[in-house]
C-alpha positions as CSV (number, residue, x, y, z in Angstrom):
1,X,-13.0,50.6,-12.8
2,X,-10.9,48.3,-10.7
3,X,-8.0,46.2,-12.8
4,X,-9.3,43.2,-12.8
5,X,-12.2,44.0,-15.2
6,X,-9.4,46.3,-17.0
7,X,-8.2,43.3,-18.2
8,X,-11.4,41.9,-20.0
9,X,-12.3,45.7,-21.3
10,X,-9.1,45.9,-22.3
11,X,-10.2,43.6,-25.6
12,X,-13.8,45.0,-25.5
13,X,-12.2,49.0,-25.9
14,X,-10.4,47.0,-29.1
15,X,-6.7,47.6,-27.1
16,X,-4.6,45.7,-25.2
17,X,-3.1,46.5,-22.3
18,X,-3.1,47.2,-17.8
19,X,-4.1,44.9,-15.9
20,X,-5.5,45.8,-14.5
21,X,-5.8,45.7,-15.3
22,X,-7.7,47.3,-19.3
23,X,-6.1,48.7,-21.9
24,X,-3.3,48.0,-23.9
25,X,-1.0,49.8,-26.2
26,X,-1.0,48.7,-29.7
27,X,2.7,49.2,-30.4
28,X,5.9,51.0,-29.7
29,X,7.3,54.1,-31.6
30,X,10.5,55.1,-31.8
31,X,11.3,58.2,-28.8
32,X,11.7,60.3,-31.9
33,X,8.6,59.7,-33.7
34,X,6.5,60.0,-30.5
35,X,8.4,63.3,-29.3
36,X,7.6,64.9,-32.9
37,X,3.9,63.8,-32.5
38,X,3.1,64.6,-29.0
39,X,5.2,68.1,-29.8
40,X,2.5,68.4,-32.7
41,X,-0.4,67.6,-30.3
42,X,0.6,69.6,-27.4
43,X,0.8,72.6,-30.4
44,X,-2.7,71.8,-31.5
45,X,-4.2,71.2,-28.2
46,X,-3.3,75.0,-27.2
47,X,-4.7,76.1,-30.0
48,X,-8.0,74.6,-29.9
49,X,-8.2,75.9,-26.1
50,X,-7.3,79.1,-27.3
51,X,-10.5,78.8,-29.0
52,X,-12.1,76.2,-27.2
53,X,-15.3,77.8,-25.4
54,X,-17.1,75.7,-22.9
55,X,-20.5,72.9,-23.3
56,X,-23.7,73.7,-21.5
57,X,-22.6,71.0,-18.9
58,X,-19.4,69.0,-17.7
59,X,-20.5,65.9,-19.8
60,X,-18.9,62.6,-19.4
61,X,-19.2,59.2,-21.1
62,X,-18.2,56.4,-19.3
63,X,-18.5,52.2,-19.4
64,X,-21.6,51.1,-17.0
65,X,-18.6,48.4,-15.4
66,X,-16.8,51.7,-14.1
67,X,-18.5,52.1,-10.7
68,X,-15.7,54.0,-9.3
69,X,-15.3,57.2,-11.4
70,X,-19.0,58.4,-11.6
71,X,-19.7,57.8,-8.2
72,X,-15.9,60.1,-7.6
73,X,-16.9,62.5,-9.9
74,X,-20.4,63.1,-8.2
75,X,-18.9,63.6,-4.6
76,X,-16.6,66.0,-5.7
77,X,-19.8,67.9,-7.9
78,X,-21.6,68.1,-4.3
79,X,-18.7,68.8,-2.2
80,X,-15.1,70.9,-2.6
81,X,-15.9,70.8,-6.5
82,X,-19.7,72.7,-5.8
83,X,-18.6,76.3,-7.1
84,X,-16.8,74.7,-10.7
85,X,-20.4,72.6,-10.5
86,X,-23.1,75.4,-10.4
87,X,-20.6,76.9,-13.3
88,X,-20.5,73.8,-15.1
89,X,-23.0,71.4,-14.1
90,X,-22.0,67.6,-14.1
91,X,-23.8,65.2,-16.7
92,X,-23.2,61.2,-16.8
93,X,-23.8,58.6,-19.1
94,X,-22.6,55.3,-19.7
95,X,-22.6,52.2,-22.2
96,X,-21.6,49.2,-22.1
97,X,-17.5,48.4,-22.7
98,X,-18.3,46.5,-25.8
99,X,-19.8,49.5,-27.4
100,X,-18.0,52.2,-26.4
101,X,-15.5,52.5,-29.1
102,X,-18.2,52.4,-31.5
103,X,-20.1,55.1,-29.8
104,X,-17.2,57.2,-29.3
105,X,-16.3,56.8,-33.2
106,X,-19.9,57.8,-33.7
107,X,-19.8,61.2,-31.6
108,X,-16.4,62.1,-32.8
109,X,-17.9,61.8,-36.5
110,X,-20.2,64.0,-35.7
111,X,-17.9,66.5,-33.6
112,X,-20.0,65.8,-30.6
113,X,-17.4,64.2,-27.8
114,X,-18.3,64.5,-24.5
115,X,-16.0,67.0,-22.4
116,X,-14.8,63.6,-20.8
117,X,-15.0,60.3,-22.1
118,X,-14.1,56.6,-22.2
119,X,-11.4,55.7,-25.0
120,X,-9.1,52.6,-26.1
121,X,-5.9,53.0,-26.6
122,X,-5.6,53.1,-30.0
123,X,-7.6,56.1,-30.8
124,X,-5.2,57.9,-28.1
125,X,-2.0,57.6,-28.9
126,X,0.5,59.1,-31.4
127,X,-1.0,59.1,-34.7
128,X,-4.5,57.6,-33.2
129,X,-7.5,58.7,-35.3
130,X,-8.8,61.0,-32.2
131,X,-5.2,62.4,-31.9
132,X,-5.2,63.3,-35.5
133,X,-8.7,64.5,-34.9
134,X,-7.3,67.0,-32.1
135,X,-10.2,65.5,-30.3
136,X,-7.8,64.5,-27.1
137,X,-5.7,67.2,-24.8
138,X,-2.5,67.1,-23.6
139,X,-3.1,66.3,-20.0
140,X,0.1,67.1,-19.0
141,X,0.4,70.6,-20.9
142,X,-2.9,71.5,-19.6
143,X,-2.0,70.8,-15.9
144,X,0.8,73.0,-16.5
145,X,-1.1,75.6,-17.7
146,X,-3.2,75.2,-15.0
147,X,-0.4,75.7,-12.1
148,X,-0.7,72.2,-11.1
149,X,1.7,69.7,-12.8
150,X,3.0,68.9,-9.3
151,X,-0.5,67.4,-8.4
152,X,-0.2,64.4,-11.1
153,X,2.6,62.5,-9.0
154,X,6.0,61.4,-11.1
155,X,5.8,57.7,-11.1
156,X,1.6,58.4,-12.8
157,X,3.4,60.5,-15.3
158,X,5.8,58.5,-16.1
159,X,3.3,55.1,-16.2
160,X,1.2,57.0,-18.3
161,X,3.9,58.2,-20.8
162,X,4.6,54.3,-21.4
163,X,1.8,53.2,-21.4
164,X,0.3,55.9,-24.0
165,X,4.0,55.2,-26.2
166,X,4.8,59.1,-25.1
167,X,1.6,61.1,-24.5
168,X,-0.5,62.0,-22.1
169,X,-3.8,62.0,-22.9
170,X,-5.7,60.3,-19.8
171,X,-6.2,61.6,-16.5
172,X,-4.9,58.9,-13.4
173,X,-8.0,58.4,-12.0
174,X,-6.1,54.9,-10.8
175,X,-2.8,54.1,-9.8
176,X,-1.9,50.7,-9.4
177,X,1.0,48.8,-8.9
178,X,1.4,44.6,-8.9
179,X,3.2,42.6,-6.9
180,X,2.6,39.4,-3.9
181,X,0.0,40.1,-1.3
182,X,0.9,37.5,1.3
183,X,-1.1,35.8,4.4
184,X,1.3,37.1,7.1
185,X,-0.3,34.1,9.3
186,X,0.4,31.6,7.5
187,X,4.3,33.0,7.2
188,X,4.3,33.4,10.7
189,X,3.2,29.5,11.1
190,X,6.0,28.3,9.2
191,X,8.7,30.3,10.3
192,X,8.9,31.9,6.5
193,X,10.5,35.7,6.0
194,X,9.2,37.6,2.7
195,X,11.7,35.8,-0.1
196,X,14.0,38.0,-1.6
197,X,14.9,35.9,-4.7
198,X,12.5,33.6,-7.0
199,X,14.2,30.5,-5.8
200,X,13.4,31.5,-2.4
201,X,10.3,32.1,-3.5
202,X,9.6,28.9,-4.9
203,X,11.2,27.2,-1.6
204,X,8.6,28.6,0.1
205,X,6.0,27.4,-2.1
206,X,7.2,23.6,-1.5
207,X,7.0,24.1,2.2
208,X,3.1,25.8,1.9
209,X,2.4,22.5,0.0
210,X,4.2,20.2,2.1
211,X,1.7,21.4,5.0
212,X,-1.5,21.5,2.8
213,X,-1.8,24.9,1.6
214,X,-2.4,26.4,-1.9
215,X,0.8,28.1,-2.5
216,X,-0.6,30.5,-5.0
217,X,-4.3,31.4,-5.9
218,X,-5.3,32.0,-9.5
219,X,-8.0,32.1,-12.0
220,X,-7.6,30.0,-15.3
221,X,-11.4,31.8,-16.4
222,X,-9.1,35.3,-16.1
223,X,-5.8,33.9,-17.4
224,X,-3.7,37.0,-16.9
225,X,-3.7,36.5,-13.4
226,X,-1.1,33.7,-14.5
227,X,0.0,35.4,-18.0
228,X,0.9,38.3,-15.2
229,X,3.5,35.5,-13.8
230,X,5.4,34.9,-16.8
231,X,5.8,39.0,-17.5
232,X,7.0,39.6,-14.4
233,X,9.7,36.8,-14.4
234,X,10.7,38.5,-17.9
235,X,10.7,41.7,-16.0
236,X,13.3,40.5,-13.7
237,X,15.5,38.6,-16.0
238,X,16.0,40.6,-19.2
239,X,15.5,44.0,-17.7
240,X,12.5,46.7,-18.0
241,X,13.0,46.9,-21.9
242,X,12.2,42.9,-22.2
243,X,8.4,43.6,-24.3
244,X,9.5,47.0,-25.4
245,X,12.2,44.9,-27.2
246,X,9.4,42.5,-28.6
247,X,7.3,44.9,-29.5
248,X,10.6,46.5,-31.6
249,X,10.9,43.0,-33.2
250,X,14.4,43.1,-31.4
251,X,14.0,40.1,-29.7
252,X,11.3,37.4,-29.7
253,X,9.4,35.6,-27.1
254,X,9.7,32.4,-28.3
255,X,13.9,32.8,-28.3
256,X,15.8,30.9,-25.3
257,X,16.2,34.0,-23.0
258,X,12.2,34.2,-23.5
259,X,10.9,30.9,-23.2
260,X,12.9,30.8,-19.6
261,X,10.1,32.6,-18.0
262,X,7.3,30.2,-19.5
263,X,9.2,27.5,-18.5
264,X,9.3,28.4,-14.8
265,X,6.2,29.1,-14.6
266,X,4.9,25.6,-16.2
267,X,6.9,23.9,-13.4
268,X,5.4,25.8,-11.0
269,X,1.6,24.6,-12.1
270,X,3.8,20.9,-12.9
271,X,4.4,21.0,-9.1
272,X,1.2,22.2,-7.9
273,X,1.9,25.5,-6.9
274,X,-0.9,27.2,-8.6
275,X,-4.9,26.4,-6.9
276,X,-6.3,23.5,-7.4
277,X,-9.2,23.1,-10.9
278,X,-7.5,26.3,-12.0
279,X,-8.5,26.0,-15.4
280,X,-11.9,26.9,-14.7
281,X,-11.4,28.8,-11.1
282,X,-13.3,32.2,-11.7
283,X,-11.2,35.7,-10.5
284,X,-13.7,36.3,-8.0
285,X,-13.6,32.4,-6.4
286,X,-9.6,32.9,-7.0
287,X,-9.5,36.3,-4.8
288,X,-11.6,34.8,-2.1
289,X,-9.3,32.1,-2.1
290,X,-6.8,33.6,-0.8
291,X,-9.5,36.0,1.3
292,X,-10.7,33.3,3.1
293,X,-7.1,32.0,4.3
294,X,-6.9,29.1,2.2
295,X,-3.4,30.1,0.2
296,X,-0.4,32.1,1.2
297,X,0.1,34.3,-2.0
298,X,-1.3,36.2,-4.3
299,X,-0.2,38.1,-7.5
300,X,-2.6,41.2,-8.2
301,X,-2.7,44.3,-8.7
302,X,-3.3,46.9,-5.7
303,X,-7.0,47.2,-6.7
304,X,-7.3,44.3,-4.8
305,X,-7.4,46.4,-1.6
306,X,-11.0,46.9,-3.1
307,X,-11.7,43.8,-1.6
308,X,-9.8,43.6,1.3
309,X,-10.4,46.7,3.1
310,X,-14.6,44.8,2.7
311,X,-16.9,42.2,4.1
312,X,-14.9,39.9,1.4
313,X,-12.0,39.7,3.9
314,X,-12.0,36.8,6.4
315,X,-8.3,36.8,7.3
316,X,-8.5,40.3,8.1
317,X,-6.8,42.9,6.8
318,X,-3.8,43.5,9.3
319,X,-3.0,39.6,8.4
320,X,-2.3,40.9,5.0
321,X,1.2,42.2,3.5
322,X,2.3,43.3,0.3
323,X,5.9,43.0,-1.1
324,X,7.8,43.6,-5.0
325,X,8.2,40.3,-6.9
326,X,11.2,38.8,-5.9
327,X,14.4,39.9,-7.5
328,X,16.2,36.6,-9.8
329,X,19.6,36.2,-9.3
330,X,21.9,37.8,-12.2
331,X,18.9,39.0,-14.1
332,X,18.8,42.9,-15.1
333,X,15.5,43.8,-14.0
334,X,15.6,45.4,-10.5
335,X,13.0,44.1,-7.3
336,X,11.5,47.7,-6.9
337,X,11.0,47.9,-10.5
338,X,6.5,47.4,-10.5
339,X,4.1,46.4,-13.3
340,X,1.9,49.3,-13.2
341,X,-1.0,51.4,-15.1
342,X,-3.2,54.1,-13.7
343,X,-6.3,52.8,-14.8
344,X,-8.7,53.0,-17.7
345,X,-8.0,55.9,-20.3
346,X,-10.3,59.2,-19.3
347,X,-9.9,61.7,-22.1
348,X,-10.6,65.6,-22.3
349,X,-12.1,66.6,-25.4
350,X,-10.1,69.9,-26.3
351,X,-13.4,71.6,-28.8
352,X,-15.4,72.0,-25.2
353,X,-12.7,72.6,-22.7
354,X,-13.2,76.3,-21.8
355,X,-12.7,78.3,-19.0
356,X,-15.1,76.6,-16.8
357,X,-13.7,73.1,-17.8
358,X,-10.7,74.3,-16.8
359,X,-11.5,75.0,-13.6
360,X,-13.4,72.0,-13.0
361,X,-9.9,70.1,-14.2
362,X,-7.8,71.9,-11.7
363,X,-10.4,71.3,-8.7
364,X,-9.7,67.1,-9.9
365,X,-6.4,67.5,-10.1
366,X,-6.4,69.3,-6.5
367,X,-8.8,67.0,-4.7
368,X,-9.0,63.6,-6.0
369,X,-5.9,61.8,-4.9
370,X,-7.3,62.1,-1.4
371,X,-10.9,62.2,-1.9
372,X,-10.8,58.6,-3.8
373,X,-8.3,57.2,-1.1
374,X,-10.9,58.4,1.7
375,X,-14.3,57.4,0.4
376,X,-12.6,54.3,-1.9
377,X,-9.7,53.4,-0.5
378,X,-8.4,53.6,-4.0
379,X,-5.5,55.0,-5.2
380,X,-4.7,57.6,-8.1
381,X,-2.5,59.2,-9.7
382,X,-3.2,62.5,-8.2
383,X,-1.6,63.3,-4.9
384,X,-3.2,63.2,-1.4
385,X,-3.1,66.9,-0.7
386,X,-4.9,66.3,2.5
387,X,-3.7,63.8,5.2
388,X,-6.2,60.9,5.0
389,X,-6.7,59.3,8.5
390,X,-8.1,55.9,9.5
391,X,-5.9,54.0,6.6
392,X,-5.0,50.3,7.7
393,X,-1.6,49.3,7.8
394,X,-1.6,47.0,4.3
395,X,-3.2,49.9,2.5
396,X,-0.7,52.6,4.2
397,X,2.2,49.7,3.3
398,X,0.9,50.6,-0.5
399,X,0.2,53.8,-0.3
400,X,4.3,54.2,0.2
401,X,5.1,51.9,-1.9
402,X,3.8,54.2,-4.3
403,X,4.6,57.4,-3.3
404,X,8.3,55.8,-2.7
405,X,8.6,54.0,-6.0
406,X,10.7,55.5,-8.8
407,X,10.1,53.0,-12.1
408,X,7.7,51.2,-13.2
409,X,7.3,48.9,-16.2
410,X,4.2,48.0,-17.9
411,X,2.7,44.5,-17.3
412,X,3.1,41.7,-19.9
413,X,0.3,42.4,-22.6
414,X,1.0,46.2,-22.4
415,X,2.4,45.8,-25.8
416,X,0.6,43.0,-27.4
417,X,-2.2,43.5,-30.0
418,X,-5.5,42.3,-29.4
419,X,-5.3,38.5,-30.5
420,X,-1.6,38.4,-28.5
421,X,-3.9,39.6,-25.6
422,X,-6.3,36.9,-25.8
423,X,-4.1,34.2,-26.6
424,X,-1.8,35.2,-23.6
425,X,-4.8,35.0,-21.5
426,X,-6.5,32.4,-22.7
427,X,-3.6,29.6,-23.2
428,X,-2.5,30.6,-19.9
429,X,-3.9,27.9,-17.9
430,X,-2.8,25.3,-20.4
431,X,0.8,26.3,-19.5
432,X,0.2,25.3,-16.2
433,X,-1.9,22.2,-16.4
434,X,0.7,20.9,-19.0
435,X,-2.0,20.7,-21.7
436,X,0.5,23.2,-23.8
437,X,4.2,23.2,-23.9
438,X,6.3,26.8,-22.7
439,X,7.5,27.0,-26.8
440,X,3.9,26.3,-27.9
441,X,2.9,28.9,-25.6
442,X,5.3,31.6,-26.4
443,X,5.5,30.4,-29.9
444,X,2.2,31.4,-30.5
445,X,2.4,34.8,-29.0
446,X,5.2,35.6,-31.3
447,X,3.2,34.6,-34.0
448,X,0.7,36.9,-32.8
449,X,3.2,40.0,-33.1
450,X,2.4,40.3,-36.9
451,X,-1.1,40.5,-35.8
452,X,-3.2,43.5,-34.8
């Protein structure tokens, strides 16, 4: 499932977070409480295994809007996965996104989980009901066991830690990063170098609409593509603790050091920076916006190669760069510190994962880093254990940003409970079109904090 619809199943999985890009973690416990539970789980986890034998098939429930995981998970089946296959034989279904919490509830009541399924977040982390179930593995432990820990690359690991507040109980089938992709063309024209600082930034966005063109595309219809906008900012500012913080009730959004980034970003839609009818500018009109050569920037998630490296693409792909959100002078956060999540949650269901599970588990872990990049052009959080050839240069410029990257942070509503989600989303157009204030803005999404 590419980000962008991570976002909206994000609220339909009952979660809240990535950005997808969909699904949010509903809190933040303390590093002492979530080492205690995930020891506990790990403990558990080997000892269902221990007993665990294995299904009559490699079953797997998944939404219908994920296109990208069944169609992975069937290549491998009929290609360097075959042998764990015939063992094991692979067996799909899927539902919609808006049901699949209530399906899994109803499978786990009735201690019939799929060996791999679909979950919100939730369920999945420390002290979720399918936790205290022993209905999800340790991914991490299990890799271990398996002699291939080093296949699940560090900056996935540590992603998935934060985003799961400790565990790791999804496998990176996605591994995405967000930041600017830029028209190199339309840089080129105007004599502009990739801005190093926000105020640079925004420079640049005066001169794009001096000579006519949209500064920044957007969707007001998918809001976080501007909610993403005033996270970032906060990212830079206050340092990569700024919504573990709120989420603490340490700080609050609607405080002065808060309300900075929400201002900035109103000015920016004040002066016209944002595309034009926003408010009701769809993500898919947005995207081929900026596709068709009509703005300079855009902030997304790297699933957006999806759609560059395809038909969708009228600038052309070399014409097309990709750089970290500019750095803000004297703020804490650091430029090659990236908003990131690896993609819906995939969970292993411990009761069925037996021998031959296993083995299917280490031939993923082994092949699908560079199978997905190949046949996708997607990235995971597995590495590419075999050199991938043909890769353009603005999807070999993210595949080492990735692979170079050392932190990552977890994008705005990471932390936010479901009606935080939607209100961040949702009022974000408002912000820009001046129809809400920044402290109404943020004011309401510290409100939401007492909210699930």
């Amino acid at each position: 499932m590419r980000s962008h619809s991570v976002g909206k199943t994000r609220r339909a999985l009952a979660v809240a977070a990535a950005g997808m890009g969909a699904l949010a973690v509903a809190g933040s416990a303390t590093t002492a409480s979530a080492s205690s539970s995930i020891a506990g789980r790990a403990t558990h986890a080997r000892q269902v295994r221990a007993h665990a034998s294995d299904g009559s098939s490699f079953s797997v429930l998944l939404t219908t809007e994920d296109s990208q995981t069944p169609a992975m998970l069937k290549q491998l089946a009929n290609g360097v996965c075959k042998t764990e296959n015939k063992a094991l034989p692979l067996s799909i279904q899927q539902t919609p996104s808006q049901n699949i919490e209530a399906k899994d509830q109803l499978l786990a009541s009735q201690n019939d989980l799929p060996l791999l399924y679909a979950a919100g977040n939730p369920d999945i982390i420390p002290g979720g009901a399918f936790v205290k179930r022993g209905d999800v593995l340790n991914v991490e432990t299990a890799l271990k066991a398996l002699g291939v820990a080093k296949d699940m690359t560090p900056l996935a690991l540590s992603t998935t830690k934060a985003q799961f507040q400790g565990g790791v109980p999804s496998l990176p089938f996605q591994m995405n990063i967000e930041g600017l992709f830029y028209n190199k063309k339309i840089f080129a024209a105007h004599h502009i170098a990739t801005p190093k600082t926000f105020p640079q930034l925004l420079a640049d966005a005066a001169v794009f609409k001096k000579a006519g063109i949209i500064p920044v595309s957007a969707s007001g219809s998918s809001g976080w593509t501007i909610s993403r906008w005033v996270g970032v900012l906060l990212f830079r500012e206050l340092g990569p603790n700024a919504m573990k913080l709120v989420a603490q009730k340490k700080a609050k959004l609607n405080s002065p050091a808060y309300l900075r980034a929400a201002e900035q970003v109103a000015q920016m839609g004040k002066d016209g920076y944002f595309s034009p009818g926003i408010s009701n500018l769809s993500y898919n009109a947005a995207v081929a916006q900026f596709l068709d050569g009509k703005s300079a920037m855009m902030y997304m998630g790297t699933w957006l190669l999806a759609q560059i490296n395809s038909s969708q693409d009228k600038v052309g792909s070399s014409n097309i760069g990709f750089m970290p959100f500019p750095a803000v002078p004297g703020g804490r956060g650091s430029i090659n510190q990236y908003p990131a999540n690896t993609g819906s949650p995939n969970v292993i269901n411990p009761h069925v994962y037996g021998p031959k599970a296993q083995a299917w588990l280490k031939c993923i872990a082994e092949n699908w880093g560079s199978a997905s990049l190949k046949s996708q052009g997607v990235f995971s959080g597995f590495r590419t254990n075999q050199p991938v050839a043909g890769l353009n240069a603005i999807t070999r410029t993210v595949q080492n940003t990735i692979n170079s990257a050392k932190q990552s942070v977890l994008w705005f509503e990471a932390l936010f409970g479901l009606k935080a989600n939607d209100d961040a989303s949702g009022n974000a157009p408002a912000l820009v079109t001046g129809a809400m204030s920044p402290q109404q803005y943020m004011g309401i999404l510290q409100a939401d904090q007492s909210q699930p």
